[in-house]
KEKE-734617 format. One record per residue (C-alpha): residue in one letter; x, y, z. Coordinates in steps of 0.5 Angstrom, whole numbers, plus 2048, in hexadecimal, padded with zeros to 3 digits. Layout:
aa px py pz
A X Y Z
...
//
This chain:
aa px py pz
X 800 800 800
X 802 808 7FF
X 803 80B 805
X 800 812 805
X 801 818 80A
X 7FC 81D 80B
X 800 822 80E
X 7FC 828 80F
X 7FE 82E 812
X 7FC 82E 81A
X 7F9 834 81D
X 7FD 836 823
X 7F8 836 827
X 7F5 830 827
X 7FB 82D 829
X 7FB 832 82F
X 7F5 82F 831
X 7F7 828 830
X 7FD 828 832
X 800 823 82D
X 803 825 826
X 800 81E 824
X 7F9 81E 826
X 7F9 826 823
X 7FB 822 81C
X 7F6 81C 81D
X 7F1 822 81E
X 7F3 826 818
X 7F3 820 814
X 7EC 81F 815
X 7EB 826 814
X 7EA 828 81B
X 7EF 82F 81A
X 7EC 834 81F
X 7EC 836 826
X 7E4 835 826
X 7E3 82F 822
X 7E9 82B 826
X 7E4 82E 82C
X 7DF 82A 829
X 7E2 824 827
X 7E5 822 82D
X 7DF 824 832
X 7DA 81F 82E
X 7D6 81E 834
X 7D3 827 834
X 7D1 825 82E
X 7CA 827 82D
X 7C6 822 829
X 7C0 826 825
X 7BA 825 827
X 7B5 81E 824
X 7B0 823 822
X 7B6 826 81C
X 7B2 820 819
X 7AD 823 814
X 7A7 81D 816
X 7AB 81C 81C
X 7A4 81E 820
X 7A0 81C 81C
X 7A3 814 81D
X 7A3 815 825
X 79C 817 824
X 79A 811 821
X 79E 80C 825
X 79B 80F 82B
X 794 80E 828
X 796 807 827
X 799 806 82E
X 792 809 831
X 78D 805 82C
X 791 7FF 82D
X 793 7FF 826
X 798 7F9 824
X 79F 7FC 821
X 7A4 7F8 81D
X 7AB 7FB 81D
X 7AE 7F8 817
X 7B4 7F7 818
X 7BC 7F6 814
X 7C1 7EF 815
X 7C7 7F4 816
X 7CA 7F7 81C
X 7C6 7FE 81B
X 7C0 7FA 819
X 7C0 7F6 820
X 7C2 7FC 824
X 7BC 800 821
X 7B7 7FB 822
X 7BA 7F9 82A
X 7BA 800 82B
X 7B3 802 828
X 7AF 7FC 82B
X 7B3 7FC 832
X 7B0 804 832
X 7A9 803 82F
X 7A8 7FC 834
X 7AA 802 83A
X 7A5 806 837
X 79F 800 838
X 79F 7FF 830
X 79C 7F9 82E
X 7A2 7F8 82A
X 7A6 7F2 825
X 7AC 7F2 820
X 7AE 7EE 81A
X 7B4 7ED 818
X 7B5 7EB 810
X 7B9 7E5 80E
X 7BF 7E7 80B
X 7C0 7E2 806
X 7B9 7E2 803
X 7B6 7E8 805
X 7BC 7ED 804
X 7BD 7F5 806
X 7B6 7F9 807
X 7AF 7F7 808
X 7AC 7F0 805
X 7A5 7F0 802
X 7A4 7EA 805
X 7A6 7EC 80B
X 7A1 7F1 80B
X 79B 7ED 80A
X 79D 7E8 80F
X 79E 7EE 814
X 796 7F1 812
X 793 7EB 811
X 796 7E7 816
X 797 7EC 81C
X 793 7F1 81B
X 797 7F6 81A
X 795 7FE 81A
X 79B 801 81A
X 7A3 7FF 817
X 7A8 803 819
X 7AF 801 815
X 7B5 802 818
X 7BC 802 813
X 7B9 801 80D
X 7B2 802 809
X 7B4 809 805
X 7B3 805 7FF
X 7AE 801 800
X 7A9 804 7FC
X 7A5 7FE 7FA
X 7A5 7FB 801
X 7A3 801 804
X 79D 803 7FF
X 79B 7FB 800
X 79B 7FD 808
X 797 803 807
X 792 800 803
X 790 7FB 808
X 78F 801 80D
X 795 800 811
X 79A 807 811
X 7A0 806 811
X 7A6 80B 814
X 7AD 80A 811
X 7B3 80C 815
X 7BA 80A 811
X 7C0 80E 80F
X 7C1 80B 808
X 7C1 80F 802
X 7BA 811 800
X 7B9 80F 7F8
X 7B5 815 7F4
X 7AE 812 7F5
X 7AD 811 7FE
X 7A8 80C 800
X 7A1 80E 801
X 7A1 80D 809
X 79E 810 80F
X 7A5 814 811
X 7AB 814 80E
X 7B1 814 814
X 7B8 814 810
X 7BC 81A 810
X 7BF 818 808
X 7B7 819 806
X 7B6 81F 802
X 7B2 825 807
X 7B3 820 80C
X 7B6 825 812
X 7B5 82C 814
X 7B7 830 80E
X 7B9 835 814
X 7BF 831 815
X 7C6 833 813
X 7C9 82F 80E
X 7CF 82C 813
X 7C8 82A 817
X 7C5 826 812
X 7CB 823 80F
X 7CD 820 817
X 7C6 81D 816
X 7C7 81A 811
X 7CD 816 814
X 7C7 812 819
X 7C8 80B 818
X 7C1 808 819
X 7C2 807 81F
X 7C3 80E 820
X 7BC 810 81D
X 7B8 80B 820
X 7BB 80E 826
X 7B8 814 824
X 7B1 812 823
X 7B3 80F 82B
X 7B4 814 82E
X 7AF 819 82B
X 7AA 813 82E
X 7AC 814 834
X 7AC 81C 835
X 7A5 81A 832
X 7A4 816 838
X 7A8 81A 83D
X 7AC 815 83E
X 7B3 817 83C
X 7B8 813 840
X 7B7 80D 83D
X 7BB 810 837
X 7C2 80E 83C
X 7BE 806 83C
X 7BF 806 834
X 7C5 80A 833
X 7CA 805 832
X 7C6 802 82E
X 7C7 808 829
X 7CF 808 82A
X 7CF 801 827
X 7CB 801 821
X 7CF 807 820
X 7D6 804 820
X 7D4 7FE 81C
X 7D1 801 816
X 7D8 805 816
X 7D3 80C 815
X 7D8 813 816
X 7D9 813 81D
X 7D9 81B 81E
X 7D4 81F 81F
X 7CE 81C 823
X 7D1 815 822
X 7D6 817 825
X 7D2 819 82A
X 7CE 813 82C
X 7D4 80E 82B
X 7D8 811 831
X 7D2 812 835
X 7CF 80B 833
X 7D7 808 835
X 7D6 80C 83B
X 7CF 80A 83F
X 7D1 803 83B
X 7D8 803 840
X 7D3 806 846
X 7CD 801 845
X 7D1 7FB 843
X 7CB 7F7 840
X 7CB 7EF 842
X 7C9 7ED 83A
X 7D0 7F2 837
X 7D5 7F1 83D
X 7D3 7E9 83C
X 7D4 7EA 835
X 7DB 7EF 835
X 7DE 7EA 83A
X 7DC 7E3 835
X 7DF 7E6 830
X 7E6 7E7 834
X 7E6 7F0 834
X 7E6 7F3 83A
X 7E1 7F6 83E
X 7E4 7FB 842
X 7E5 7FF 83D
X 7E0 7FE 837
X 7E2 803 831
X 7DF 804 82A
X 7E4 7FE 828
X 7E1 7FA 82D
X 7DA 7FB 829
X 7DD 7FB 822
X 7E1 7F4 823
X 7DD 7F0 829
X 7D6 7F2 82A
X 7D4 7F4 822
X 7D7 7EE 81F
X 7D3 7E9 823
X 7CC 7EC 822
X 7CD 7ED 81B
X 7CF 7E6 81B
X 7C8 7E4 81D
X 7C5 7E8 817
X 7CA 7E4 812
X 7C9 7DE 814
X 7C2 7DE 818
X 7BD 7E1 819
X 7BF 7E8 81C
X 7B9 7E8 821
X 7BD 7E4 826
X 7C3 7EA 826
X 7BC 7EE 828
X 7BA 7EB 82D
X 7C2 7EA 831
X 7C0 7F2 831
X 7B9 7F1 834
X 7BB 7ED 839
X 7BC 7ED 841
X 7BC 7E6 842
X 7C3 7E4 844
X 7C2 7DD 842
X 7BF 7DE 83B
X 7C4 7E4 839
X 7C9 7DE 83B
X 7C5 7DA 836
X 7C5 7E0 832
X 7CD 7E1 832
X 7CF 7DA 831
X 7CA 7DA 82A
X 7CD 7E0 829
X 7D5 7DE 828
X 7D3 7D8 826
X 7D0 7DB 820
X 7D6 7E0 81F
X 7DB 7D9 820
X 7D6 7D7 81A
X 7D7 7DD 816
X 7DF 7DE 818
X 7E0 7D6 816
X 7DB 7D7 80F
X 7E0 7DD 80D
X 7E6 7DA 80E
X 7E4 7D4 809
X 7E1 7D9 804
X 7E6 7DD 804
X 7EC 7D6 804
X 7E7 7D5 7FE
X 7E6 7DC 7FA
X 7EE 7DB 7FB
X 7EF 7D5 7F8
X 7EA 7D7 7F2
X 7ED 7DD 7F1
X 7F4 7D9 7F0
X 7F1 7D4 7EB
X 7EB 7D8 7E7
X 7EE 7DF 7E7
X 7F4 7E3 7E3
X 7F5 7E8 7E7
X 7FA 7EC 7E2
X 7F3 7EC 7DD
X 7EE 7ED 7E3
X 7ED 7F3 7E7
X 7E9 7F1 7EB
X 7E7 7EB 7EF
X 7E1 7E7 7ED
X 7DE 7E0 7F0
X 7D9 7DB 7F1
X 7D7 7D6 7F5
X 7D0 7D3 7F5
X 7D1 7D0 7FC
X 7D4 7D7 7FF
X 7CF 7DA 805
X 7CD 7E1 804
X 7CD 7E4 80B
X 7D5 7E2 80A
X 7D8 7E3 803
X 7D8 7EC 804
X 7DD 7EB 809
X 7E1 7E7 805
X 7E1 7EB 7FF
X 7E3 7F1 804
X 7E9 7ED 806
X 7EB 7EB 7FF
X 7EA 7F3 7FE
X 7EF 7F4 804
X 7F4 7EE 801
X 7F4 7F0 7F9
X 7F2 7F7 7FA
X 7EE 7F5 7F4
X 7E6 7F5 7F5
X 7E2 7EF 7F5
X 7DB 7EC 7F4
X 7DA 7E6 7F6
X 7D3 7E2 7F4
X 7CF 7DC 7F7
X 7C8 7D8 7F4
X 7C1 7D9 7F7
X 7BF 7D2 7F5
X 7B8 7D4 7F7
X 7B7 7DA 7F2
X 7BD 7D8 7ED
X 7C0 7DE 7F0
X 7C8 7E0 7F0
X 7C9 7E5 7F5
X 7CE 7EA 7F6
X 7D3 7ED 7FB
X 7D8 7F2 7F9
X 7DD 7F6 7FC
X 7E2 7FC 7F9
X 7E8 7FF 7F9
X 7E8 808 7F9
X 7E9 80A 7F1
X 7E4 804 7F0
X 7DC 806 7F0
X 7D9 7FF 7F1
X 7D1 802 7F1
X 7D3 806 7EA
X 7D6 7FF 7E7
X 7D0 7FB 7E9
X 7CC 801 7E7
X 7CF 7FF 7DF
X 7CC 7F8 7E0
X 7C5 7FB 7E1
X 7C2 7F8 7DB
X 7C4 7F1 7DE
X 7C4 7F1 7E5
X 7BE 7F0 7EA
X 7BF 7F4 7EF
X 7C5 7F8 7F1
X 7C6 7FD 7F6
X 7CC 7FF 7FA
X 7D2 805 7FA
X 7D9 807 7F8
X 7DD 801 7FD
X 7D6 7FB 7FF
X 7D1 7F9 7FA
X 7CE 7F3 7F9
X 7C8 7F0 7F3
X 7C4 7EC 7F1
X 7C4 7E7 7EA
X 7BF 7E2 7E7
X 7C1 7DD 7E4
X 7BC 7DB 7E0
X 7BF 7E1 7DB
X 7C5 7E1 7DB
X 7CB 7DB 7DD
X 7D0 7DD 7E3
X 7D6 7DB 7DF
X 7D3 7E0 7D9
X 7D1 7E6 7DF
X 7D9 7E4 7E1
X 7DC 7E6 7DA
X 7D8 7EC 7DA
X 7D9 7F0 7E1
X 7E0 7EF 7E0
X 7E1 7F2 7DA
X 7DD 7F7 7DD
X 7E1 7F8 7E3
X 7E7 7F7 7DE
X 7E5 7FD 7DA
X 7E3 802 7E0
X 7EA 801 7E3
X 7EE 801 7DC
X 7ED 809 7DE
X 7EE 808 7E5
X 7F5 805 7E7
X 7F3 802 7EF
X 7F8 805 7F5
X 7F7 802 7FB
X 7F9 809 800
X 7FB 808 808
X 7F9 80E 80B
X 7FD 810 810
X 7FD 817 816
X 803 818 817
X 80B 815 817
X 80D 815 81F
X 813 813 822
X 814 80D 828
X 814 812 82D
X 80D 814 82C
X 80A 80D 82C
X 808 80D 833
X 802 80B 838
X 801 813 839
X 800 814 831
X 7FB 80E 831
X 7F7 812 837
X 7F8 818 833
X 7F6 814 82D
X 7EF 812 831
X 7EC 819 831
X 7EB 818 82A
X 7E6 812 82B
X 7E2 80F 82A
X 7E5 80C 823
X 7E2 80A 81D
X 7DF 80D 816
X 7E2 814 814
X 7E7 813 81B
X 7EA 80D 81B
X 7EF 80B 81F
X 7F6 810 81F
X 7FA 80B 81A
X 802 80C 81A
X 809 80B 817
X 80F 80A 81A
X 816 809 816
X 81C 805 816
X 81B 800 81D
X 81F 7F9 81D
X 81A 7F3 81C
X 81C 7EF 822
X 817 7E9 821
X 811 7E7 820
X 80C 7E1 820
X 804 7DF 81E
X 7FF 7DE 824
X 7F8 7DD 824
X 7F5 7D6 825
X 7F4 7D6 81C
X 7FC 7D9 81C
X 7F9 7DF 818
X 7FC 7E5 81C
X 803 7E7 81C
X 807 7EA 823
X 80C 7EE 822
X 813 7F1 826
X 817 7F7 823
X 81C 7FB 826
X 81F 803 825
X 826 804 825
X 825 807 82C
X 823 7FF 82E
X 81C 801 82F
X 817 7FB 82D
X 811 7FB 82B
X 80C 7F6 82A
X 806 7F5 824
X 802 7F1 822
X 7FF 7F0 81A
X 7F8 7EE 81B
X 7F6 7E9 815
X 7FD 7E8 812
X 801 7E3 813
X 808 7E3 80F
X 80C 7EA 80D
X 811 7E9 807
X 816 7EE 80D
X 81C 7EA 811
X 81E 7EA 818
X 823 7F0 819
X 820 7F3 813
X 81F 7FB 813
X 817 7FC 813
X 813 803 812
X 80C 801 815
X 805 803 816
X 801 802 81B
X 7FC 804 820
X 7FE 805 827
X 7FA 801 82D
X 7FB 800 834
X 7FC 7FA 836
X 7F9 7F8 83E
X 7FC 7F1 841
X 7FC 7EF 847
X 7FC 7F6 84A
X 801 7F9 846
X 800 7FD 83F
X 804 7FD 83A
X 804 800 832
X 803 7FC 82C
X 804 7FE 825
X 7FD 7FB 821
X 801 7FA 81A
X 7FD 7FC 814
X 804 7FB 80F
X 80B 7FB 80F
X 810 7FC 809
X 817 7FA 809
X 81D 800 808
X 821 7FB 804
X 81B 7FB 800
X 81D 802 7FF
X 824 802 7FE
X 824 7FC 7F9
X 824 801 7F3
X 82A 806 7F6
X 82E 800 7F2
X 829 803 7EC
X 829 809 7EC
X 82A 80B 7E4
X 824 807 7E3
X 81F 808 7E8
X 821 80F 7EB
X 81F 816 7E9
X 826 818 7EA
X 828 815 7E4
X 823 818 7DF
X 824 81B 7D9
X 820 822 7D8
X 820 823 7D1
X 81D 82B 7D0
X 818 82C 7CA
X 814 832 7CE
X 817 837 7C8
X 816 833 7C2
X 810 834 7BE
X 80C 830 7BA
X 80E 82A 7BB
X 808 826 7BC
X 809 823 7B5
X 80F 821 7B7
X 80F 81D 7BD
X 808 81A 7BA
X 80D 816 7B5
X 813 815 7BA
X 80D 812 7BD
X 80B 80D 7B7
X 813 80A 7B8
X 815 80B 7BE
X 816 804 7C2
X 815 807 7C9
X 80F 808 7CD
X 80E 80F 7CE
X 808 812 7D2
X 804 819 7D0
X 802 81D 7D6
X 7FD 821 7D4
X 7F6 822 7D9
X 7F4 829 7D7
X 7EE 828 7D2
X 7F1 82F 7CD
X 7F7 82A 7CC
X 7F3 824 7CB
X 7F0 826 7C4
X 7F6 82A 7C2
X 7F9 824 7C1
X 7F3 820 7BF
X 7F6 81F 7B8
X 7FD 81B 7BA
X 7FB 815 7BB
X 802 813 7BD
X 801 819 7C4
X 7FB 817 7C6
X 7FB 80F 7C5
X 801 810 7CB
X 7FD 815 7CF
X 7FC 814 7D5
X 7FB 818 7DE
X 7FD 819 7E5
X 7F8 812 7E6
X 7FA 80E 7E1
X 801 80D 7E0
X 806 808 7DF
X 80D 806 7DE
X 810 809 7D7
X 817 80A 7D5
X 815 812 7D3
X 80F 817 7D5
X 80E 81D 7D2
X 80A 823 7D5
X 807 827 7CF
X 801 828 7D5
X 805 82B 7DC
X 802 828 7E3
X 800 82D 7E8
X 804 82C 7ED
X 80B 828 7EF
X 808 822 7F2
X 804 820 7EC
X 80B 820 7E8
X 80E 81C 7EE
X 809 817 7ED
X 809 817 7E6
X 810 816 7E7
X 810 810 7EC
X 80A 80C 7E8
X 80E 80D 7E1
X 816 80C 7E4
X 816 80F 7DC
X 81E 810 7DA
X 81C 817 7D6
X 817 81D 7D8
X 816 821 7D1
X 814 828 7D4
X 80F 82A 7CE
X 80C 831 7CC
X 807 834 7D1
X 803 83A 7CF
X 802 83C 7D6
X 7FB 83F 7D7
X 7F8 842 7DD
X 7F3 83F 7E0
X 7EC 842 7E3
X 7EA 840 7E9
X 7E3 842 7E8
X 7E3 83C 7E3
X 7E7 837 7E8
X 7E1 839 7EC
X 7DB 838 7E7
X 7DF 831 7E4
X 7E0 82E 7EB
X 7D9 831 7ED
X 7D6 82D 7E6
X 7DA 827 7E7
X 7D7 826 7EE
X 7CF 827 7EC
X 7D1 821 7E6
X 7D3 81C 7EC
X 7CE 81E 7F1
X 7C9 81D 7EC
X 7CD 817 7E8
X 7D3 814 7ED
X 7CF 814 7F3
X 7D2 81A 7F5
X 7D9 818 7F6
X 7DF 819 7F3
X 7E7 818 7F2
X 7EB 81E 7F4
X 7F1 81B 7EF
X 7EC 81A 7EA
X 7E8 820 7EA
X 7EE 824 7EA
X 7F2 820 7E4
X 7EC 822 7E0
X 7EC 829 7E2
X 7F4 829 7E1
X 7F5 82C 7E9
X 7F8 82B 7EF
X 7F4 826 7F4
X 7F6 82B 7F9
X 7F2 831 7F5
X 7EB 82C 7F4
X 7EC 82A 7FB
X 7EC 832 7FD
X 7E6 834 7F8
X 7E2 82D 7FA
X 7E2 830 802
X 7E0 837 7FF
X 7DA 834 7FC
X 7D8 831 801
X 7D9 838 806
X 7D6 83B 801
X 7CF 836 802
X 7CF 834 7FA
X 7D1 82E 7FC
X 7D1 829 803
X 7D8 825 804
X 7D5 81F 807
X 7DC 81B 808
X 7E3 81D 805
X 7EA 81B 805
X 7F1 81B 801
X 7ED 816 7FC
X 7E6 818 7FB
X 7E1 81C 7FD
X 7D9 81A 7FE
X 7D4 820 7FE
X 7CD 823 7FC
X 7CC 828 7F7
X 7C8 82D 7FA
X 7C7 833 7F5
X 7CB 838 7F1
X 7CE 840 7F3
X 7D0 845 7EF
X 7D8 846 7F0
X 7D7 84C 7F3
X 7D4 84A 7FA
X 7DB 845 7FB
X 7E0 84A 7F9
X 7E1 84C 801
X 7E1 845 804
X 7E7 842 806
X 7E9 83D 802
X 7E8 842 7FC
X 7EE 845 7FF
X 7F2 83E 800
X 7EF 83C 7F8
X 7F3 842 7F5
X 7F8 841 7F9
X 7F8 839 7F6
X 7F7 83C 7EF
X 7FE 840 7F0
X 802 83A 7F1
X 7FE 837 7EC
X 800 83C 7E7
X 808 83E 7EA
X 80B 836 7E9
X 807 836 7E1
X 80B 83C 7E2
X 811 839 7E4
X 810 833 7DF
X 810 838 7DA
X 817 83C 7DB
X 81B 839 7E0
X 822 836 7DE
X 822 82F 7DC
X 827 82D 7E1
X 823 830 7E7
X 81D 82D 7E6
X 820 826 7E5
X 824 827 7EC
X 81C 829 7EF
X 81A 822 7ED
X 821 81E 7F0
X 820 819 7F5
//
């Protein structure tokens, strides 16, 4: 993997406030860069949760489920078989059971029934049990035909859900989901409706909770839940900032305080320590063994472990539990032995950029957490597909890799497909056999996978906070670090890099042999103990230098607490210093700069020195204007290429100038060319209303066709500028209120597109300022490109 460092400028006084350097990088590189946003973050607990009532139809809900508690009305809670879902149904049906509601759930079957609301079910719910109301929790904001099935058998129903509302909303009673259109209090601000919109559906249906028992005056309840809500929220890996921020380190807090029978009985089967229950404790102990029961089972038994008070049944409930998650781990083991072997026997990973297989006997609960660890292994994404003999059915789980979209990818397969849904990194389908032949259906997504990652080469990034040295690596900075927490989506776990340490030993562990501890040492004798989850042979030997990457963890045995490096990769220094034996071949320093910026017309001729030449020789050009001067060489644009998708040539030629230094370097590194031609270049100014208003363009396009995201490297190789000055213009649109960024990091961003502005009304923001600033530097290196002597610009680029 590339390691990445962000390496954003820290503000002074957030470092003050902290006290750490490195915790105020952690912050800045989250985008925590003030005094007041700092304030805000590490006091998650004073954050004020908006009011249930934001909710467009959120009193009219209370006000029906109240008419159904007092008329004795039957209620159905229809629940969903992931963590989320289970939390969302516990929560809600230990509230209105509180409330005295006459009150069931029903939780669908995940391999016959799948996500959302099933018609059969609703007919069984209203004709069996005599519904008058359902309220859905996790799921039911595309449910059109179930909802208006429900309504026409006079049954209401209330959605509460958080995932993306199609173009057409279900007819129900009342719509509880901040992502529906007019669904929140157009009085909010943005930054409000966004931090809703990050709600897990646990998160929204305890909205709809606490608005119930404000109705009944009875509030205090609300603690009772809460922790409920910390769980689903970390289990469905929503951004944990903002009110989830909020609701996880409170839910851990009164966890810890009230310690529940049920969830300490769990947290102790599992191995974890219950004296300091963390998010991580959630992510990896608890989340895992509920959503087991819905992968292998019926998810109505991880229900009722958190509606239970008996100490007998929850020891029931805890035993059935980790016998399903045992079940699970041993099913992923065999089919990822399995996909492994396939994919050695049936696929030719030099042709196929993806990974596809099949297997009529795999179990669906298990083969999407395969296809993400065949992801994590081969940085490649993977579909992995299994038969529905009943219906004749293959279905499909997917899981991607950044710079390929796999809900666009499947969108191309529409005319062939039964039903497909998903986003840019998890998606899944369903085929009818009766149309189409697997091996056929094979053949054709992979060439369509080929094709989409023909023009996007996959890179595997590791990003990384900061470089430290081993005296900073202490008990004091893990304590530090725990100001930070809780740890998840948007805040992941501060990750690290330590260069130069001695490997003094290592050796596997676990009862599979399938961890890896390791032992290093620095030049000052400190020793450092790791561990390598799921890793279980390295290429580096004993005694060799190691730079590592890690996460820091305390570790507590037997009273006594010492760090531990949690290992996320490692790279040899011998691997770095093999070429120095090489160095004509592969080093910059040895490049021959040949100067053609005061030739004139030589389009013709370098076309047919191209026609005889033998080498490969690559054309850099991304700005459009140059594209179509060249249009008629066909020898120069055959060989014309950008910053994504270069390749190892023996000679490039600049007849396009990159905007700054770091894009040469890259196309450097990735080319190792012999010769750098250094074109003519008509130097033009470029007008930052235009940037502005192509950036604005661009973002309307993919919010209506992209899904609202797009890939910071690729929009500004199209747009022939700096990732740096599309990063700067994005975030003063996004101040500016024409569009909502609703996740953004070095790679991509994800927004909405709200509404255009005139130019004007941006010209005093901030970023304005920093945009000009950018466009600056743009305009200067061209600048220097275009008139610097020869040998300077070769000694810019030397290693």
């Amino acid at each position: 993997m590339k390691w990445k460092y962000k390496n954003i400028e820290i503000a002074p006084e957030v470092e003050e406030l902290v006290g750490s350097k490195i915790v105020a990088q952690i912050l800045a590189n989250r985008g925590v860069d003030t005094f007041k946003k700092a304030a805000y973050f590490l006091n998650p607990e004073k954050i004020v949760p908006q009011s249930p009532f934001v909710f467009s139809d959120m009193q009219k809900s209370v006000e029906r489920i109240a008419k159904a508690i007092e008329t004795a009305q039957k209620i159905a809670i229809y629940g969903d078989f992931d963590c989320d879902g289970v939390t969302s149904t516990a929560l809600l049906y230990k509230t209105l059971k509180y409330l005295g509601a006459n009150v069931i759930y029903y939780m669908p079957d995940r391999a016959q029934e799948g996500h959302g609301l099933n018609s059969k079910a609703i007919v069984q719910l209203i004709s069996k049990h005599s519904i008058k109301l359902i309220i859905t929790v996790d799921n039911g904001i595309s449910n059109l035909a179930e909802i208006k099935l429900a309504q026409g058998f006079g049954t209401d129903v209330i959605i509460t859900d958080h995932h993306e509302a199609p173009p057409e909303l279900p007819c129900a009673f009342a719509i509880i989901n901040p992502k529906a259109p007019d669904a929140l209090d157009e009085k909010l601000s943005i930054e409000e409706m966004s931090d809703l919109q990050n709600l897990a559906g646990v998160g929204v249906a305890y909205k709809l909770a606490q608005a119930l028992l404000a109705h009944y005056k009875k509030e205090d309840f609300a603690d009772e839940i809460i922790h409920l809500v910390s769980i689903g929220t970390i289990a469905d890996v929503v951004p944990l900032i903002g009110e989830n921020r909020h609701y996880v380190r409170k839910g851990l807090e009164v966890l810890a305080l009230k310690q529940p029978s049920g969830l300490i009985k769990l947290i102790k089967s599992a191995g974890a320590d219950i004296s300091k229950i963390t998010s991580e404790t959630i992510a990896f102990s608890v989340a895992p063994r509920i959503n087991a029961a819905g992968r292998l089972d019926n998810a109505g038994l991880a229900v009722e472990f958190f509606a239970e008070e008996d100490d007998e049944k929850l020891d029931s409930y805890v035993k059935q539990l980790n016998n399903h998650n045992q079940n699970r781990q041993q099913l992923c083991d065999t089919t990822f032995m399995e996909a492994e072997f396939k994919i050695k026997e049936e696929i030719n990973l030099n042709i196929n950029k993806g990974i596809v297989l099949y297997d009529e006997n795999w179990h669906a609960g298990v083969i999407g957490i395969v296809a993400s660890k065949l992801v994590e292994k081969y940085h490649r994404p993977a579909f992995l597909i299994t038969y529905n003999k009943e219906k004749n059915q293959a279905r499909c789980s997917a899981r991607g890799v950044e710079g390929f979209h796999l809900y666009e990818t499947l969108k191309e397969l529409t005319d062939i497909l039964g039903h497909f849904g998903g986003h840019a990194l998890a998606a899944g389908f369903s085929l009818d056999l009766n149309t189409i032949k697997i091996n056929e259906f094979i053949k054709i997504l992979n060439n369509t996978i080929n094709a989409r990652l023909s023009e996007n080469p996959l890179q595997s990034f590791l990003n990384i906070d900061a470089e430290v040295n081993p005296e900073d690596v202490n008990l004091d900075l893990i304590n530090k670090l725990s100001m930070l927490s809780p740890f998840g989506s948007a805040n992941p776990s501060p990750v690290f890099s330590l260069s130069s340490l001695q490997l003094k030993d290592f050796k596997t562990m676990g009862s599979s042999a399938n961890h890896l501890k390791m032992f290093f040492s620095t030049e000052e004798k400190v020793v450092f103990e790791a561990v390598w989850w799921n890793r279980n042979t390295i290429e580096a030997q004993v005694l060799e230098k190691i730079d590592v990457v890690f996460c820091p963890k305390a570790n507590f045995f037997n009273g006594k607490s010492t760090i531990q490096l949690e290992l996320k990769d490692i790279r040899r220094i011998a691997d770095e210093e093999e070429p120095v034996e090489n160095i004509p071949e592969l080093f910059p320093s040895s490049l021959t700069w040949l100067d053609h910026r005061k030739k004139i017309n030589i389009f013709k001729a370098v076309n047919n020195y191209l026609k005889t030449t033998s080498d490969e020789i690559a054309v850099f050009v991304e700005n459009r204007e140059i594209v179509k001067i060249l249009e008629e060489y066909s020898e120069i644009t055959s060989r014309i290429t950008d910053r994504l998708n270069v390749s190892k040539v023996d000679e490039v030629m600049l007849f396009d100038y990159p905007a700054d230094s770091i894009i040469l370097q890259s196309i450097i590194e990735m080319a190792e060319p012999k010769k750098i031609h250094v074109m003519p270049f008509t130097l033009k100014t470029i007008s930052l209303p235009v940037v502005i208003k192509n950036v604005s363009g661009m973002l309307k396009y993919a919010h209506a066709q992209k899904d609202g995201m797009i890939y910071i490297d690729e929009i500004a190789s199209k747009l022939s500028v700096s990732g740096k000055l599309l990063a700067c213009c994005i975030k003063l649109l996004d101040n500016s209120s024409i569009i909502e960024i609703t996740n953004m990091n070095d790679e991509l961003c994800e927004f909405k597109f709200l509404q255009g502005k005139e130019l004007n009304l941006l010209m005093n923001l901030p970023e304005y300022k920093e945009l000009e600033r950018n466009l600056e530097e743009i305009q200067k290196f061209r600048h220097d490109l275009c008139h610097d002597e020869i040998l300077k610009l070769q000694n810019l680029f030397i290693y």
